[in-house]
C-alpha positions in Angstrom: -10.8 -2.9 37.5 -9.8 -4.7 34.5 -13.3 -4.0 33.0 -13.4 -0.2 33.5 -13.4 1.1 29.8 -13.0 4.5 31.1 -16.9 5.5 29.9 -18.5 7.1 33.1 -21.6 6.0 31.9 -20.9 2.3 31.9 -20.7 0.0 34.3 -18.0 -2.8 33.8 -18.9 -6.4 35.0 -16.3 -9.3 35.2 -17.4 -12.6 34.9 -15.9 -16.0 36.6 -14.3 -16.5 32.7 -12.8 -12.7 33.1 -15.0 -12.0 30.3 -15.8 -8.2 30.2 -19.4 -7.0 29.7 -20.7 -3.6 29.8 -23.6 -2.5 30.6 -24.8 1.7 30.5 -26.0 3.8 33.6 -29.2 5.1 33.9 -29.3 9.4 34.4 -26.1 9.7 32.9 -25.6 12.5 30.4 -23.5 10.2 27.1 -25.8 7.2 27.5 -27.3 8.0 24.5 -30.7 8.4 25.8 -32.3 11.8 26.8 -33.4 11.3 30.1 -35.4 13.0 32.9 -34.0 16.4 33.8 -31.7 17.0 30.4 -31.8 19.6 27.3 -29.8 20.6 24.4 -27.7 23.0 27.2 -27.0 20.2 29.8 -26.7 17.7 27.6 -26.6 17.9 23.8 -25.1 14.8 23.0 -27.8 12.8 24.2 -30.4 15.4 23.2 -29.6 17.0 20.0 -31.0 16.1 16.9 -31.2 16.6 12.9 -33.9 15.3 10.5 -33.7 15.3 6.6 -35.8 15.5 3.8 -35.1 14.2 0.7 -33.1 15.6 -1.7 -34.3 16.4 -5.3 -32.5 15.0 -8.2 -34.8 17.2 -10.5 -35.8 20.0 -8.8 -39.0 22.5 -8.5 -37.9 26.1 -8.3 -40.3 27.4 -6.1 -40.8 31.1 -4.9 -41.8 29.8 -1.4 -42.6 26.9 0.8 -44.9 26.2 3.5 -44.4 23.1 5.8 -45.2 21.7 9.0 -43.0 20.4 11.8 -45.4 17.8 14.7 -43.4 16.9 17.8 -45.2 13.0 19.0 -44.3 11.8 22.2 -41.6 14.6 23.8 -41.6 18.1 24.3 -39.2 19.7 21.6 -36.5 23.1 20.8 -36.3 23.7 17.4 -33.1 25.6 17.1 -32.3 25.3 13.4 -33.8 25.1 10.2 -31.8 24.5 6.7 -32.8 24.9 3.4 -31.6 24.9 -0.4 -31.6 27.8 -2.2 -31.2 28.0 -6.2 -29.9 31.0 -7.0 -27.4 32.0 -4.4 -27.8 36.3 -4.2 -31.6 36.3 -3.2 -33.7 37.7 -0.5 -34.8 35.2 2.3 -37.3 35.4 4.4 -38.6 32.9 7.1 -41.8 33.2 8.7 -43.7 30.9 11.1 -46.9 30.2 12.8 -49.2 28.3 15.5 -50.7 25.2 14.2 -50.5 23.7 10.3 -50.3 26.1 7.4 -53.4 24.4 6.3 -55.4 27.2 8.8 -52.8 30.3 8.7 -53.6 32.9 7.3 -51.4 35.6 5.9 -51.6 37.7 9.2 -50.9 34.9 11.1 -47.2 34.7 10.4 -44.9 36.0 12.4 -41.5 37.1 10.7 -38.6 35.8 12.1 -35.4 36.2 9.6 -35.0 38.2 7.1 -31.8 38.8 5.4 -30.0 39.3 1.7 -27.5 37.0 1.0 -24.6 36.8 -1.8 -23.3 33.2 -1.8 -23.0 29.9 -4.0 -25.8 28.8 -6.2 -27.1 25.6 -4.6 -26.4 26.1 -1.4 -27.5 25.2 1.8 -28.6 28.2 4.4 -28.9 27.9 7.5 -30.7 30.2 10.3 -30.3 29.5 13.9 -33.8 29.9 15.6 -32.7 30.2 19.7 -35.2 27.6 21.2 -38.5 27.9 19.4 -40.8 25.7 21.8 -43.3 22.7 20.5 -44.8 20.8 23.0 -45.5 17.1 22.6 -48.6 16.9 20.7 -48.3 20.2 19.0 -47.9 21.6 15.6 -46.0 24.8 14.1 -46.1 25.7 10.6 -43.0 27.4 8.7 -42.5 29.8 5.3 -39.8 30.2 3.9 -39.7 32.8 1.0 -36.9 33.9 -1.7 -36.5 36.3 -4.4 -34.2 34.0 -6.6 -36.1 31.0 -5.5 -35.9 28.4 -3.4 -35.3 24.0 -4.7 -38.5 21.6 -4.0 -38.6 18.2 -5.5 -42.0 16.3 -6.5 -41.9 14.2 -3.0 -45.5 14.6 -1.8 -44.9 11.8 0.5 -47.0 11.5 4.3 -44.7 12.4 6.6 -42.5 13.8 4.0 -39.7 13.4 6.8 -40.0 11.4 10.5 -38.2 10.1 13.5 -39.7 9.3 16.9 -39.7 12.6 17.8 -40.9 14.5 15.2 -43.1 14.6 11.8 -42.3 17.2 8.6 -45.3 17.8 6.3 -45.0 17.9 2.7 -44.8 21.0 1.2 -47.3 23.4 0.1 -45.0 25.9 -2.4 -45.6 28.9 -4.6 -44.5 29.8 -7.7 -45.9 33.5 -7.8 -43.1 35.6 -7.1 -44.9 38.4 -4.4 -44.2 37.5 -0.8 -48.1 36.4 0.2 -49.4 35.3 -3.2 -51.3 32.9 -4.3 -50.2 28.9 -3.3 -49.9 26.1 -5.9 -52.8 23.8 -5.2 -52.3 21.1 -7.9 -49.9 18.6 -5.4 -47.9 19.2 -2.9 -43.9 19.0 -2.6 -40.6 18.2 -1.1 -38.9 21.2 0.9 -35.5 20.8 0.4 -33.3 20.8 3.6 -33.5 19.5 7.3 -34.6 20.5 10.9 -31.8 20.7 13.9 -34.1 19.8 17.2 -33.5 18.8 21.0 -36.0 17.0 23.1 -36.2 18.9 26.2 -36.7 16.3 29.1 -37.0 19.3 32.2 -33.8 20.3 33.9 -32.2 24.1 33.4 -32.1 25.7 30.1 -31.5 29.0 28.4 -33.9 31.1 28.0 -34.9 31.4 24.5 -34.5 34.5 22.7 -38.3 36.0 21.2 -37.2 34.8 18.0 -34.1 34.3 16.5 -31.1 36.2 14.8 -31.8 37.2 11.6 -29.0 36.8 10.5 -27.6 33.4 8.9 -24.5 31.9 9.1 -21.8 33.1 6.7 -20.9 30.3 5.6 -23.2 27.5 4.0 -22.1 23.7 3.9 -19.5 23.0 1.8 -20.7 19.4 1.1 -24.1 19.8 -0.3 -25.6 17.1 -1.6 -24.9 16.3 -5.3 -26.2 18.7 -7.7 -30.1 18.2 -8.3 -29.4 16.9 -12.1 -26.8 15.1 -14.0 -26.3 18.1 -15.8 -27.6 21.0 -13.7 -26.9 25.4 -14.5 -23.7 25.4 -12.6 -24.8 29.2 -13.1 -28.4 30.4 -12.9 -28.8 33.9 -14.4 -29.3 36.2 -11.8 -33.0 36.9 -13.3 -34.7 32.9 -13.4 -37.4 32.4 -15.9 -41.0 33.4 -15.7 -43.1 31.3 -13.5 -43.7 28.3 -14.2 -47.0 27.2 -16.1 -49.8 27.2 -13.0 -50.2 23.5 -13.4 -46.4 22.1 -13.4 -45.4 18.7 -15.4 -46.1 15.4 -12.9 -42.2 14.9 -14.4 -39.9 17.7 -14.0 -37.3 18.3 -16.4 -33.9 17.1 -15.7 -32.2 20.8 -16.1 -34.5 23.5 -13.9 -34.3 26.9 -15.9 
């Protein structure tokens, strides 16, 4: 008719006037809402999803960051994690955990990346993590380690992140280089990166792999977001200072070490 727009999942009406009006279908995959029966493998369009947090314009350089991701109302995938690194040859490692980081303890992580990497200072990585489950309701902690450190701003905000969906925790970080040291208990923090997640409404899926590839993709974003500082180290020496003091300034310098 002279009202089809050629989108299946609209219905075109024609009124007396011949004035056109749309109006979307209910259970089809490109409405835009993730409905009864779809995923992130039948239907990614409608159920795929990515959640920020907020970048730092003067950034902490922690050794390591513990966070928390809360799914509300739907059943949820996580299937990728980004993060900012500082110095850009470092070793990463990503672990995670039932429940809040608040109650893990360190043999309560599970190791689930682990990788050396050779790439730009301030870049973005990013691991794919299959289908890592979490239910409506539920809560599952992540820590995220590097050798060259990792960027954090002073954010400390409740959610630090959020969307109907799902809830990120501010960050808990360390500044002691060993792998299950001691956390920074003065404030908490801003990870720096985002979460890729798909609300799983039933239907077929894949099944998800134990854990996912350890290995990251090759090639980071090549639009970061703007350098943390109006005058950050384009090039970090690739030995950072020595820890920070245990209780860090309220105000971080403009230009990390």
């Amino acid at each position: 008719s002279q009202c089809d727009d050629g989108n299946l999942c609209t219905i075109g009406i024609c009124d007396v006037a011949g004035t056109c009006t749309s109006v979307m279908r209910d259970g089809c995959c490109g409405n835009g809402v993730c409905e009864a029966g779809e995923n992130r493998n039948n239907c990614s369009q409608d159920c795929t999803f990515t959640l920020s947090t907020p970048a730092c314009s003067s950034c902490y350089i922690p050794y390591g960051v513990q966070f928390d991701l809360q799914a509300t109302i739907n059943d949820l995938d996580i299937s990728k994690l980004s993060f900012r690194i500082y110095n850009g040859n470092t070793n990463i490692k990503v672990y995670t955990a039932a429940g809040s980081y608040k109650d893990a303890e360190a043999g309560d992580w599970t190791l689930i990346a682990s990788e050396s990497i050779a790439t730009s200072n301030w870049a973005y990585i990013t691991y794919e993590l299959g289908d890592i489950p979490l239910p409506a309701g539920s809560t599952r902690s992540f820590y995220i380690t590097s050798t060259e450190r990792l960027t954090a701003s002073g954010d400390s905000t409740t959610p630090l992140a959020a969307d109907e969906n799902i809830l990120i925790s501010p960050t808990l970080v360390s500044f002691d280089s060993s792998e299950f040291g001691s956390m920074y208990s003065g404030s908490l923090f801003g990870w720096g990166g985002r979460v890729e997640y798909s609300v799983n409404k039933g239907g077929a899926s894949q099944a998800p792999t134990p854990f996912p590839t350890k290995t990251p993709t090759k090639t980071p974003t090549k639009t970061p977001t703007r350098a943390p500082t109006s005058n950050p180290t384009t090039s970090p020496s690739a030995s950072p200072s020595q820890p920070p003091s245990a209780s860090p300034s309220n105000s971080p310098s403009s230009s990390p070490s």
